[in-house]
C-alpha positions, -999 to +999 in steps of 0.1 A: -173-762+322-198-784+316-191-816+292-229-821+287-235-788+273-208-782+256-214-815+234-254-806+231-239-771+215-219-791+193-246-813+180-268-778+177-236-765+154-234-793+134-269-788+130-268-751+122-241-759+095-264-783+082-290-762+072-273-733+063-257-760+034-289-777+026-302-736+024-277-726-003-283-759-018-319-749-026-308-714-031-289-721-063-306-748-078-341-738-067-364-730-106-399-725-113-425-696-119-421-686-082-381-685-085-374-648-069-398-658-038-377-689-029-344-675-042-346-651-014-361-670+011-336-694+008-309-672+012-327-656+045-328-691+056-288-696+052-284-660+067-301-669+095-283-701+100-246-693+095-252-662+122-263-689+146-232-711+132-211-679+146-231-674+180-231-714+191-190-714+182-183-687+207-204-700+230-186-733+233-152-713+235-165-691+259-175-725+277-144-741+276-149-763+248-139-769+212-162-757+185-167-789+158-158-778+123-149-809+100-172-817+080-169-859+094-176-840+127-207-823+112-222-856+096-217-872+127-233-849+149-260-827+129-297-839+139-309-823+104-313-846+073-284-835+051-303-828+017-294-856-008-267-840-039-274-868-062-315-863-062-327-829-080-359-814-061-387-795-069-394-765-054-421-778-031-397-804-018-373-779-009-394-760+013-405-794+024-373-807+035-362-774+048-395-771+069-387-806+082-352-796+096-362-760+108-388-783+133-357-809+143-334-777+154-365-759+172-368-794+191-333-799+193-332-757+210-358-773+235-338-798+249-309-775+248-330-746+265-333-773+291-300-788+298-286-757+303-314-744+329-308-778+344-269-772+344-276-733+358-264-723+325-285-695+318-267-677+292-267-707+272-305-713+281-310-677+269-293-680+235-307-711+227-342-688+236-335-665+211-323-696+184-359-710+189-376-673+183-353-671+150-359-707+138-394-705+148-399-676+124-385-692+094-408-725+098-439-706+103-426-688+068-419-725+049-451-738+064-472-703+049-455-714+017-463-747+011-498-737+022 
């Protein structure tokens, strides 16, 4: 068991639930003449991030450690911007926003990805690989649609 990368997986799943809540956020309040186009991006987007919610979890059981799931836990520890309830956005700031956070996990993966190689981790090193490919994929989409 390793302490340090048990807590970098933590701050990776607070993370993940960030933006799978900030995703169905702009999921159901998202409007506008392109509404079917971020409607369902959106909700690939919170797909995408509650399977890596899943994935991160099990990999801190299977490391020993406890998984965070309180939400004070989350706040504390996510390194995505938890979208504001109180402020209504566009669609543009949406993708925006969501784009923003997509390139704070990737980053966040990076460091992961080399922790673990550095802590001979490399199942961890390898599922944060794939994370990166994933997340990767999803901000080349928001970027493609802000244009």
């Amino acid at each position: 068991m390793n302490p340090s990368v048990i807590n970098h997986l933590n701050a990776e799943l607070a993370t993940a639930f960030v933006l799978a809540l900030n995703a169905k956020r702009y999921h159901w309040t998202v409007s506008g003449p392109h509404f079917r186009d971020y409607h369902l991006r959106f909700e690939d987007l919170y797909t995408a991030a509650d399977g890596t919610v899943d994935e991160l979890a099990e990999r801190i059981r299977m490391l020993g450690g406890l998984p965070l799931h309180a939400p004070s836990q989350i706040e504390a520890q996510t390194k995505a911007a938890i979208s504001n309830p109180g402020a209504r956005l566009d669609s543009k700031a949406m993708l925006q926003e969501a784009l923003s956070n997509e390139e704070a996990t990737i980053a966040l993966m990076h460091e992961g990805i080399d922790l673990a190689n550095g802590a001979g981790d490399p199942g961890t090193a390898d599922l944060l690989t794939r994370f990166v490919q994933v997340h990767q994929k999803e901000a080349w989409f928001l970027h493609e649609m802000l244009g």
